[in-house]
C-alpha positions in Angstrom: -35.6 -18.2 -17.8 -32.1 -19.8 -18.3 -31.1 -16.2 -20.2 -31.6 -14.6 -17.3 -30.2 -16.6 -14.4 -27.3 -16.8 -17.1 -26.9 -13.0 -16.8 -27.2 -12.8 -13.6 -24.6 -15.7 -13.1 -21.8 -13.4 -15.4 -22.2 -9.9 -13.5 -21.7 -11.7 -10.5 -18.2 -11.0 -10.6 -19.3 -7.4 -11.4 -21.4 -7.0 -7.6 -18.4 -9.1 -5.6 -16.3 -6.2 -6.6 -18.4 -3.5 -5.8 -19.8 -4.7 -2.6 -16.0 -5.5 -2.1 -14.7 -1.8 -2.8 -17.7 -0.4 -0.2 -16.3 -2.4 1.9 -13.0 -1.0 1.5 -14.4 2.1 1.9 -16.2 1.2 5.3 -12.8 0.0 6.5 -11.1 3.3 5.5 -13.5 5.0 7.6 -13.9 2.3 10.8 -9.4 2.8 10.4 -9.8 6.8 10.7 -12.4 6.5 14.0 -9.9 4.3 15.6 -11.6 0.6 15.1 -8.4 -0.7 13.2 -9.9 -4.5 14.4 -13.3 -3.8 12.4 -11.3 -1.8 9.6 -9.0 -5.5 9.4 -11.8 -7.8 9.2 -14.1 -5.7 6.2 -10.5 -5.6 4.4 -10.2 -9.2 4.5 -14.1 -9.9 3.6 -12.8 -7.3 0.7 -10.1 -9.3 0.0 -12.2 -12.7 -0.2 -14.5 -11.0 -2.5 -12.2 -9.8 -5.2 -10.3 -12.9 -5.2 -13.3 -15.1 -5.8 -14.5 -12.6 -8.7 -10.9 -11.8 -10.1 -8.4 -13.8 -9.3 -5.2 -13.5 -6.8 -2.8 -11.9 -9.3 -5.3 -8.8 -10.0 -4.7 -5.1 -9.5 -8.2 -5.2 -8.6 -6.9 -7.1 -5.7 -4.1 -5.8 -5.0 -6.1 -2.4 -3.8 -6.8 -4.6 -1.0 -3.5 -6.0 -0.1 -2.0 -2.8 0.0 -4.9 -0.7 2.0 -4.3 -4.3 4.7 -0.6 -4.0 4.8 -0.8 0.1 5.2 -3.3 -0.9 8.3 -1.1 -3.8 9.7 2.0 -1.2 9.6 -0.7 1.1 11.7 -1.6 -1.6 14.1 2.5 -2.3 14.5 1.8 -5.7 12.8 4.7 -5.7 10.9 5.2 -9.1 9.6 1.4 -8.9 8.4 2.2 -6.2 6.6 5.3 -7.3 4.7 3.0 -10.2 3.3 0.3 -7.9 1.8 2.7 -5.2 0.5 4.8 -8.1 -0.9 1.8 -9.5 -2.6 0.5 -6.4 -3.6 3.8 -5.2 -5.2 4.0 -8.1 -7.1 0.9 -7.5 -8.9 1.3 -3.6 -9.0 5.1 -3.9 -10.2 3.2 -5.8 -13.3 -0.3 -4.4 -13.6 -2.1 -1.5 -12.9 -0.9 2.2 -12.9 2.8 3.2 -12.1 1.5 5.4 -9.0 -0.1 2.6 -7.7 3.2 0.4 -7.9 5.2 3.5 -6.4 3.0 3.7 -3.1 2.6 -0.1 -2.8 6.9 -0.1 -3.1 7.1 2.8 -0.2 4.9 1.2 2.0 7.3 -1.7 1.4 10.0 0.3 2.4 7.9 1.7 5.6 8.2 -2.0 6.5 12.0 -2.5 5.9 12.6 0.9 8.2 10.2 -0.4 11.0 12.2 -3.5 11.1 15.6 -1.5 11.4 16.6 -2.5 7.9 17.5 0.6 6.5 19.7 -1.1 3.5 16.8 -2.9 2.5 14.3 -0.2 2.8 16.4 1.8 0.7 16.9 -0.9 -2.2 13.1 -1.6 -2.2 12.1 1.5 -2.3 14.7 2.3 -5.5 13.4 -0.8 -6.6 10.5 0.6 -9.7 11.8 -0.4 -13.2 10.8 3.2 -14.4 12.8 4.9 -11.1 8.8 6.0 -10.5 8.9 6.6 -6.8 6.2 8.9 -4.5 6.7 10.9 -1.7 8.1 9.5 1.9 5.9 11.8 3.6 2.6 9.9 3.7 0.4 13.1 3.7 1.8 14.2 0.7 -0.7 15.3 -2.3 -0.2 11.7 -4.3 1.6 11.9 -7.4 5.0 10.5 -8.7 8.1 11.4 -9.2 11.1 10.5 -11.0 13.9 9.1 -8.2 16.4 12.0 -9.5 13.7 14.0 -8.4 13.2 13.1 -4.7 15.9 13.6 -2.4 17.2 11.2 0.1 17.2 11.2 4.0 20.9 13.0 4.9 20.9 10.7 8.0 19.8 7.4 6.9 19.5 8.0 3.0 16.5 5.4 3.5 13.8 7.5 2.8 12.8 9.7 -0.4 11.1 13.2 -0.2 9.9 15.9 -2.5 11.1 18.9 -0.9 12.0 20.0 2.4 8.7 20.8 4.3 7.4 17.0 3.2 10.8 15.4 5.0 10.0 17.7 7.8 6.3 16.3 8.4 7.4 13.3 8.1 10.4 13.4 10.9 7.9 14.5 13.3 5.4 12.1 12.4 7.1 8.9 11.5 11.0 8.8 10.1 13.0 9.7 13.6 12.2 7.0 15.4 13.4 4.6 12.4 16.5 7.1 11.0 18.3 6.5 14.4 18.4 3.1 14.0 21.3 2.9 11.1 22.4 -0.6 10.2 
């Protein structure tokens, strides 16, 4: 009998992190429909879930952090965001993959430009120890790039893009309300 409460006891972990990833998933989908209040509080039972099974300074984790700071920047909650993405950068910048670091640092940098500091969206965003950097146009198919491969904003030189119709999407979507605001 003890055998088997034992092994139930050590995969324990293994089920917080799975019900916590559907969870992340719910949110995803409750953040598309519009219900970014129900998509915040399943990230945060997410979040309470992974760091009871793995620990704060996880990458496992850090998924979290970043999909709440993304969301925070969406509900204009900016100073919520800056302490995910923070959090989450930390850990990406040491563990998991270097895509994962790259979109954690730009939405970083999303944060810097909403709070009209260009300069600083600029240096966290060239920030990677590798110069691994992704897209600034958020729709843009994820992959990395190398920084001498992006090019930078001409107005602002805040923000990084692959090519020409990517900084275009984003300028109508996002970057001109932030570019005007030059520091």
């Amino acid at each position: 009998m003890s055998d088997i409460v034992s092994h139930l006891h050590i995969n324990r972990p293994n089920l917080n992190i799975k019900d916590a990833a559907e969870l992340n998933n719910q949110a995803h989908l409750l953040s598309k429909q519009g219900d970014n209040a129900g998509a915040e509080r399943l990230h945060l039972r997410a979040l309470d879930l992974k760091i009871s099974a793995v620990g704060e300074n996880n990458s496992i984790t850090a998924i979290t952090r970043n999909a709440l700071g993304e969301l925070y920047l969406e509900m204009d909650r900016i100073a919520d965001a800056e302490e995910q993405l923070k959090k989450a950068v930390s850990v990406r910048m040491r563990k998991g993959t270097a895509y994962d670091a790259a979109v954690s640092v730009e939405n970083l940098g999303r944060v810097h430009e909403a709070k009209g500091e260009l300069e600083e969206a600029r240096r966290v965003r060239l920030s990677h120890p590798e110069n691994i950097m992704v897209c600034g146009n958020y729709v843009c198919p994820g992959q990395t790039f190398n920084q001498s491969q992006l090019s930078a904003c001409s107005g602002c030189k805040s923000a990084f893009y692959c090519g020409r119709a990517c900084q275009t999407k984003d300028w109508y979507a996002r970057h001109k309300q932030f570019c005007k605001k030059r520091t």
